[in-house]
N, C-alpha and C positions, 0 to 999 in steps of 0.2 A: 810600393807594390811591384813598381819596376824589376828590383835586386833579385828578390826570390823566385822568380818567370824567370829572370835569366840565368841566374843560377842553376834552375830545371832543367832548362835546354841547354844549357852547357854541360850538366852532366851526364843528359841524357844521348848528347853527342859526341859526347866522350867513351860512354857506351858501347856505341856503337861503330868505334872507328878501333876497338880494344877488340870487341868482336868481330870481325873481318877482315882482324888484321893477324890473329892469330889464329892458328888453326894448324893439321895434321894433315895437310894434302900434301904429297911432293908432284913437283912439277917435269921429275926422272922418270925416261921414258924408260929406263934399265929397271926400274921397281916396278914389274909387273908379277903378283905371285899366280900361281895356278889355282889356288882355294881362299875364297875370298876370306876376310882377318874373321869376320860372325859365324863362319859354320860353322858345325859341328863335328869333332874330329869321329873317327871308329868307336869307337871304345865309350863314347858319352853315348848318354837316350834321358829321356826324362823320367824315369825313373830312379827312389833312390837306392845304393846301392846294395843295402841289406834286402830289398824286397827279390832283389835278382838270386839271394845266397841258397844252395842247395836246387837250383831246378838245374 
């Protein structure tokens, strides 16, 4: 019963050291943009595009 409990927590700490270890933050202080990466540029809206056609 030992083996399987610890096989759990070993994977499930392995888990979590994959997840916090990896990740898309840079820690340059030179990569600051002006528009955050989620907005929305001009030209999008939530509309689709054929509904906009002919107005």
């Amino acid at each position: 019963m030992r083996r399987p409990l610890q096989l759990l927590l070993m994977a499930i700490l392995l888990g979590w050291i994959c997840g916090m270890t990896s990740g898309c933050k840079s820690t340059d202080a030179e990569n600051v943009s002006t528009r955050p990466w989620n907005s929305t540029e001009g030209w999008q809206s939530g509309f689709p595009s054929t509904l906009n056609e002919g107005r």
